[in-house]
N, C-alpha and C positions, 0 to 999 in steps of 0.2 A: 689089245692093250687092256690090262686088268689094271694097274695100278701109277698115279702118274706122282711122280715125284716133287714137289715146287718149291722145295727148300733148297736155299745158297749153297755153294758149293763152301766148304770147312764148316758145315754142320751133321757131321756123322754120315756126309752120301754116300762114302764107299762101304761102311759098315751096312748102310742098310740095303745097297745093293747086294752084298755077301747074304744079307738074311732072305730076304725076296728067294734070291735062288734057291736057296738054303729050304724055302718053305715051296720051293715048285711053283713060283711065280717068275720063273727065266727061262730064257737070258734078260739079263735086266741093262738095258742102253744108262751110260756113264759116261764123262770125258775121255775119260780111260779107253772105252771103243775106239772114240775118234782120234785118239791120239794113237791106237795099237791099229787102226786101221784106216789108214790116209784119203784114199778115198772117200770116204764119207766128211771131210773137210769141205768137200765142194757143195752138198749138200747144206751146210748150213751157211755159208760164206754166201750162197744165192739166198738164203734167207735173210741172212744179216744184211744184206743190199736192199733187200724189202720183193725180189722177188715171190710170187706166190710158191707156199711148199705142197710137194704131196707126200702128208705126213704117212698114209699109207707106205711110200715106197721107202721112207726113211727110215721107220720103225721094223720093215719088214724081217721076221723070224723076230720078234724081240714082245713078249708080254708085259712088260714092265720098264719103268725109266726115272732114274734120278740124276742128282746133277744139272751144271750147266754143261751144256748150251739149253737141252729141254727147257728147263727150270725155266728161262727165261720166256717162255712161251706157254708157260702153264695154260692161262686162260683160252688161248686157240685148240691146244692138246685138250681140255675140258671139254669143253664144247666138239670137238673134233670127236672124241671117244668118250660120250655121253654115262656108259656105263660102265667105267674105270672110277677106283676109287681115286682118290687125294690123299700122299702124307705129304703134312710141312715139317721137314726137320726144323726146328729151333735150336738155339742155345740162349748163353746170354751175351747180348751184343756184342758189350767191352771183350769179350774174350774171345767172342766170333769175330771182329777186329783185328785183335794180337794172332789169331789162327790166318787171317785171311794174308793181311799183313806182313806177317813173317814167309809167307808161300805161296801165292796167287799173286799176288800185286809185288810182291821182290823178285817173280819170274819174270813181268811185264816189267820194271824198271830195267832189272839187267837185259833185258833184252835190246832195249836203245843205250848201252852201254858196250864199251867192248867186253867181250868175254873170254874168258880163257879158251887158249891155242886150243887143246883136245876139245872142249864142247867145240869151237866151231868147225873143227873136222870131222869130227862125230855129226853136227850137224849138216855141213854139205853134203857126207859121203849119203847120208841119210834121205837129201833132196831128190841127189841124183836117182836115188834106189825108186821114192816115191814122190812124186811133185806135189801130191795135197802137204807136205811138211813144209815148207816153203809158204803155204797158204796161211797156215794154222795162223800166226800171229796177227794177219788182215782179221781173219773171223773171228779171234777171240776179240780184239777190238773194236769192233764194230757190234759183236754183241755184247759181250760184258764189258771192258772197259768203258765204252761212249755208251751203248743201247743200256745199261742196267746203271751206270754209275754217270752217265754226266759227261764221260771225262774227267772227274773226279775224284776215283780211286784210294787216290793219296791224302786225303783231305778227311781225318779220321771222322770229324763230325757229322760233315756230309754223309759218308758210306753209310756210318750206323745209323743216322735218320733215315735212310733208302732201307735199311734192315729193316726197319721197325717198323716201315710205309709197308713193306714188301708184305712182311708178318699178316698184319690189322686186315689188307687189302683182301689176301687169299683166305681170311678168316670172312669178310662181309662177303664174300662173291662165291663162295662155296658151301651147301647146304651142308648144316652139322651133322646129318647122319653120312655124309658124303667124305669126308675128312675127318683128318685124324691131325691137331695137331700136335708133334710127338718129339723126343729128344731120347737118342739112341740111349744112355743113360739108362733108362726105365727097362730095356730090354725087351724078351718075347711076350710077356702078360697082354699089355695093349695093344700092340702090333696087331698078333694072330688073332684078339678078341674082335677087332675091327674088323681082321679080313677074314674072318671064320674060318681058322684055319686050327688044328690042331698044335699046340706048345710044343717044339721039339724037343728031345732027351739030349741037347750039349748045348755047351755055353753059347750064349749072343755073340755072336763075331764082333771085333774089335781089330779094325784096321786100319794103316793110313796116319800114322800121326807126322808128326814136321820132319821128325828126320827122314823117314820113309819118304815121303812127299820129297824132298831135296835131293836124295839119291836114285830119286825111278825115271827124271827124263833121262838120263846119261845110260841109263838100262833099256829103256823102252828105245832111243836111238840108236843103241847097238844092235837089237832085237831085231829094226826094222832094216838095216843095214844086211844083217846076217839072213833075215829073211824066215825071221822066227815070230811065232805069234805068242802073244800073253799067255800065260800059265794059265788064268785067273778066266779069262774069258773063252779061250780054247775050252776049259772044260766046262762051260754050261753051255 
């Protein structure tokens, strides 16, 4: 593991999991894995219960991680891989909010809500294909919705106080030459200056914004149905 990720998820994770790879620090572990490869649901689902992990076997082929579920574990993953760097993605709260908001926590509302006919036969046919899909919504709960937020989610002032603890927190507990805290924004300059790696010759990937995010579970559950793997992560 070279590089641990411990910024929220709607602060640039998937752009800078594109760059990671991009700079030859992948395959880089995302939600996106766990949600393209169901099995690995049970693996955090025993952690969210507070079973002991072995983050070796989680990680395993993978140099790099952002995102939650990780993200939530920074501090074990630090100490666990002593010689991995730190980025914190940032933004700024109110808008990591309205990002989070409109797309992480309006998946978890609809979720305890009925949903339209095609998602939830997309969704069975889905279960049947792989049983961690059926799981997922236990462990995203139990780590992010209750473990990171309370229970609270919905409660705009709450979250973004939990943003801003989250922020301060992995800025005192992580040596400054160790981290990087960084907002996709700024692009390859600081990134690669931190991980001494050379600037590459094309644009900073930009990926993932709300609408993409709204139309990739109905993608991603047909995938897993059809019995097709990610574009995205198949090629690193």
């Amino acid at each position: 593991m070279k590089v641990i990720g411990a910024g929220f998820g709607r602060t640039g994770t998937a752009s800078l999991r594109a760059a990671l790879e991009t700079l030859g620090l992948g395959p880089c572990y995302h939600m996106h894995v766990v949600i393209d490869e169901p099995f690995r649901v049970g693996h955090w689902f025993d952690i969210g219960e507070g079973r002991p992990p072995d983050w070796d076997e989680v990680f395993a082929g993978f140099r790099s991680t952002v995102d939650w579920p990780a993200a939530a574990y920074w501090r074990e993953l630090a100490a666990h891989y002593p010689d991995a760097k730190v980025v914190l993605t940032v933004r700024d709260p109110e808008r990591w909010y309205e990002s989070a908001d409109a797309t992480i926590f309006a998946r978890e509302r609809a979720r305890q809500g009925r949903r339209p006919l095609r998602h939830r036969v997309l969704q069975r046919l889905a279960e049947r294909r792989s049983p961690g899909v059926a799981l997922y919504p236990r462990m995203h709960k139990a780590i992010i919705s209750d473990g990171v937020f309370g229970g609270r989610a919905g409660d705009r002032a709450h979250a973004i106080e939990v943003f801003r603890r989250h922020t301060e927190e992995v800025k005192a507990a992580i040596p400054p030459g160790r981290l990087l805290v960084y907002e996709v924004r700024e692009g390859w300059e600081p990134l690669c200056a931190f991980l001494g790696v050379p600037v590459p010759d094309e644009p900073f990937p930009r990926v993932n914004d709300r609408e993409e995010f709204r139309r990739g579970r109905s993608r991603r559950l047909l995938r897993l149905i059809l019995g097709r793997r990610s574009g995205v992560h198949a090629a690193s």
